[in-house]
C-alpha positions in Angstrom: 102.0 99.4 130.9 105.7 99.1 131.9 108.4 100.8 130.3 109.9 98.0 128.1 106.4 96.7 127.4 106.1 100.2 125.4 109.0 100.2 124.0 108.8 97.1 122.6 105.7 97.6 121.2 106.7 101.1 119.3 110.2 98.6 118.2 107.4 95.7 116.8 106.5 98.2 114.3 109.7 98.9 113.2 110.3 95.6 113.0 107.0 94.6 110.8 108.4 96.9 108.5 111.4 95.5 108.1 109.8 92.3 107.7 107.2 93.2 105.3 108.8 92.9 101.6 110.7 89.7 102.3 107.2 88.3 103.7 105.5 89.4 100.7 107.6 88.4 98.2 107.8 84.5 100.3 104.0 84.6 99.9 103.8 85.6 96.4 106.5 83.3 95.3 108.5 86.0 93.9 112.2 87.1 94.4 114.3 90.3 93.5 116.9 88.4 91.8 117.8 89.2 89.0 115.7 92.3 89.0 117.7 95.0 88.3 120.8 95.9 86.2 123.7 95.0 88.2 125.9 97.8 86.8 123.5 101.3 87.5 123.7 103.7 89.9 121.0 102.0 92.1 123.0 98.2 91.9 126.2 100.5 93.0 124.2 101.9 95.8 122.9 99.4 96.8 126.6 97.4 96.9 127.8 100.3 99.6 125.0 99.9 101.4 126.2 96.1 102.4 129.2 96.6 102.5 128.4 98.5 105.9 127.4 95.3 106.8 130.3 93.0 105.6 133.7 92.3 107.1 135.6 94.1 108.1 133.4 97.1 107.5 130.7 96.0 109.7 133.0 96.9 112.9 133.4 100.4 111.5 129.4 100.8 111.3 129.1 98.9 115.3 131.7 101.7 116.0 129.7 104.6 114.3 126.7 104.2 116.3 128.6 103.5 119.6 130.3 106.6 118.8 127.1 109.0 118.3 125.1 106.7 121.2 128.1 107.6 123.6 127.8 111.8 122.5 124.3 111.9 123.0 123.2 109.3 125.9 123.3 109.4 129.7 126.8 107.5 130.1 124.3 104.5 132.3 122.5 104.0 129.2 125.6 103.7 127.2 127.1 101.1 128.8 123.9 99.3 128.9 124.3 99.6 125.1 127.1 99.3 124.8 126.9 95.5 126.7 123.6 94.7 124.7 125.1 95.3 121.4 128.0 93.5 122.3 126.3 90.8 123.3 124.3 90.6 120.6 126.9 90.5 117.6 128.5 87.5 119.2 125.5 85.6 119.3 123.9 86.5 115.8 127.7 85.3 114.2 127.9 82.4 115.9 124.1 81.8 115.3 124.4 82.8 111.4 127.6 80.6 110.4 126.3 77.4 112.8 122.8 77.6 110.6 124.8 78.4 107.1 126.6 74.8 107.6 123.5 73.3 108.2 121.4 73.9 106.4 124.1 74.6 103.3 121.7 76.4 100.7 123.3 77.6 97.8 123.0 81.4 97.3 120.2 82.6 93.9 123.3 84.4 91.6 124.8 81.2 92.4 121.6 79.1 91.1 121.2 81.5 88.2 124.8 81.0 87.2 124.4 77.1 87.1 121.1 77.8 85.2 122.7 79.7 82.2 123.9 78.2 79.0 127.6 78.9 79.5 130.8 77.6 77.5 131.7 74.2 78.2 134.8 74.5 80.4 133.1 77.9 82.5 129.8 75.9 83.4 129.0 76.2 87.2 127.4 72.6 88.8 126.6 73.6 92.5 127.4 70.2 93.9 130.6 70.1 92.5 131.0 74.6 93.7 131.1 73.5 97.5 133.2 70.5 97.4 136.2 73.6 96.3 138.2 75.4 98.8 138.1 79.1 99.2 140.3 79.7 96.1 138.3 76.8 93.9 135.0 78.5 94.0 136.2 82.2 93.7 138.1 81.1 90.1 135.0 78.8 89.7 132.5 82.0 89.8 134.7 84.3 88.1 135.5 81.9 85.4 131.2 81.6 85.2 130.9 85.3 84.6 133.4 85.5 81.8 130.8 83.0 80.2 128.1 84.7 81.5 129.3 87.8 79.1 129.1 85.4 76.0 125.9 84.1 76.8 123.9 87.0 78.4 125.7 90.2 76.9 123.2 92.7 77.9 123.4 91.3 81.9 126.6 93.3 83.3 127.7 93.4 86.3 129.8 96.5 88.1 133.4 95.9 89.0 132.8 95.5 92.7 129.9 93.9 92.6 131.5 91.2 90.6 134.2 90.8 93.1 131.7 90.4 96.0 130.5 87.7 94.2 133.8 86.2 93.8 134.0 87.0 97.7 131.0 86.2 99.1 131.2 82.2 97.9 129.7 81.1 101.1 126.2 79.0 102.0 122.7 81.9 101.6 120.6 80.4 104.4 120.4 82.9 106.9 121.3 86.0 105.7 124.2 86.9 107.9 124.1 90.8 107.2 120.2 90.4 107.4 120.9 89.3 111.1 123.7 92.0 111.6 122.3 94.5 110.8 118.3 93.9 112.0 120.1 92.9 115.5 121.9 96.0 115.7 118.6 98.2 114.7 116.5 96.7 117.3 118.9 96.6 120.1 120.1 100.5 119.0 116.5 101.8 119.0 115.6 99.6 122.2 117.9 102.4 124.0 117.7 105.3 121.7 114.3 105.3 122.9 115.0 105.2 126.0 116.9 108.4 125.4 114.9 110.3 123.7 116.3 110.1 120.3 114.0 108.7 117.9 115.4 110.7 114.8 118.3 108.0 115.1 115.7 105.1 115.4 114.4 106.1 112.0 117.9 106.7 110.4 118.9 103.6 112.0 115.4 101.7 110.5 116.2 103.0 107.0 119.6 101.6 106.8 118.4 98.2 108.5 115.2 97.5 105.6 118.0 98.7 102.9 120.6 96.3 104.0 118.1 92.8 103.6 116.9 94.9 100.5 120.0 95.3 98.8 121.0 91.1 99.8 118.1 90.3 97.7 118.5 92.6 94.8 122.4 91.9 94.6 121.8 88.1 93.9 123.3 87.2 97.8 119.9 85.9 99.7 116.2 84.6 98.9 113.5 86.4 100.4 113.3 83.1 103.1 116.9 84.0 104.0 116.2 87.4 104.4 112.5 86.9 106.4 114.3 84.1 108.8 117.4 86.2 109.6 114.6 89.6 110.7 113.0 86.8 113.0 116.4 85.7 114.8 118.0 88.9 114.8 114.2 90.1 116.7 114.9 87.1 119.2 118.4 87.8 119.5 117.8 91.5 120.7 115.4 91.1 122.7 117.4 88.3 125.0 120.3 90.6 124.5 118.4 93.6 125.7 117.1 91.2 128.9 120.1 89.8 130.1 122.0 93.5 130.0 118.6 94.6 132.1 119.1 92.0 134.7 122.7 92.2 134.7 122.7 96.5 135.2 119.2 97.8 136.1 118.7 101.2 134.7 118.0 104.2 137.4 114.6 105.4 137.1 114.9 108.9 136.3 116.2 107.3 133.2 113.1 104.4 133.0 110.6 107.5 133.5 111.8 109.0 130.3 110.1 106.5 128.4 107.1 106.0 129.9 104.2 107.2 127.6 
C-alpha cells in the first residue's frame, strides 16, 4: 500500500464521521432546527464555534493552524501545507458562492420565520426577502424577530445570535462554513499525518463535526446543505492535496514516516 493510499484511508474515517449526523438526519427526515434554545449556554457555544469559521474570523483560524503546523513540521511539509491549504480555500469560496446563486435556497430560520404568525407589517414572504438589497433583508429579519417575541415569547434568541441572523441574510445551499472548515480538516490531517501528529488531527476533527453541527442547530443550514458541502470540501482536498504533490514531491525520509 502506498503512502497516500494509507493515509487516505485513516482520513475516510474521519471523514464518515463527519458525515454521519447530517446523513442520518437526511435519511430520517429530520432537522436540528429549531431544536434547542437559542439563548443557553450551549446556543452561545455553539455561535463561537462558527464564528471561527465566518469572515473575517475564518482567516485568524487558517492562520492558527499554519502557525502550530509551521512549529511543529519539517519546513518541506510546511510549505506543502501551506500550498495545499491555500489552494484549497480559494477553490471551496469560489465553489460555495457560484452553487449559493444557483441553486438560491432559502436558509430554515429563514423558512421558520415566514412560517410564524407574526404582526401584519413584520411578516417575512421569502420571495419578496431576496428581491431586497443587503440592508432590505437585514431590517426585514430584524423587524421578523421583534414579531417573533409577540408571537413565540418563550423562543429567545441571544444577542449575537440574533445579529448573525441579521448578518448572515444570504442563500443556505451549500453550507459555506461546512465547506471551510471540512476542507481545511482534511487537507490539515492529510499532512499532520504525515508528520506524526495525530493529536492535532483529532483536535482538528472535533472542531470540523462541531462547526456543520452548530450551522444546523443555529437555524443557518439543512442537514442536505451540510451533507453536500462534507462531500465537496472531501473532493476539494483531495485535488488540492494532488496538485501540491505533483507540483513539490515530498523527500522520502518524510513519505517513510507514514508508511504503516
Amino acid at each position: 500500500m502506498t503512502h497516500s493510499a494509507y493515509l487516505f484511508r485513516r482520513l475516510s474515517f474521519a471523514w464518515l464521521l463527519l458525515a454521519s449526523i447530517p446523513g442520518l438526519l437526511l435519511l430520517t427526515q429530520n432537522q436540528l432546527f429549531p431544536l434547542i434554545d437559542l439563548h443557553s449556554h450551549l446556543a452561545q457555544t455553539l455561535y463561537w464555534i462558527t464564528m471561527t469559521g465566518t469572515a473575517p474570523y475564518g482567516v485568524a483560524t487558517v492562520l492558527f493552524v499554519l502557525a502550530i503546523a509551521y512549529r511543529l513540521m519539517p519546513k518541506a511539509l510546511f510549505m506543502n501545507l501551506f500550498l495545499a491549504i491555500g489552494l484549497s480555500q480559494v477553490i471551496s469560496l469560489s465553489v460555495s458562492h457560484t452553487l449559493k446563486s444557483y441553486f438560491k435556497e432559502p436558509r430554515p430560520n429563514l423558512v421558520f420565520l415566514a412560517e410564524q404568525a407574526l404582526p401584519t407589517n413584520e411578516q417575512l414572504s421569502l420571495d419578496a426577502f431576496y428581491q431586497l438589497d443587503k440592508q432590505g433583508r437585514s431590517e426585514t429579519i430584524s423587524n421578523a424577530l421583534d414579531g417573533l417575541k409577540v408571537a413565540e415569547p418563550e423562543m429567545r434568541l441571544d444577542s449575537r445570535i440574533h445579529q448573525h441572523w441579521e448578518n448572515e441574510i444570504g442563500y443556505s445551499f451549500p453550507s459555506g462554513h461546512t465547506i471551510f472548515a471540512v476542507t481545511l480538516v482534511l487537507t490539515a490531517s492529510y499532512y499532520l499525518l504525515l508528520a506524526g501528529l495525530p493529536s492535532l488531527v483529532i483536535a482538528l476533527w472535533s472542531w470540523g463535526f462541531l462547526m456543520g453541527l452548530s450551522r444546523m442547530l443555529l437555524g443557518m443550514h439543512w442537514p442536505q446543505d451540510v451533507l453536500f458541502s462534507t462531500f465537496l470540501a472531501a473532493f476539494i482536498s483531495c485535488l488540492s492535496v494532488f496538485l501540491v504533490s505533483k507540483l513539490r514531491p515530498l523527500p522520502q525520509a518524510l513519505v517513510n514516516k507514514a508508511k504503516p
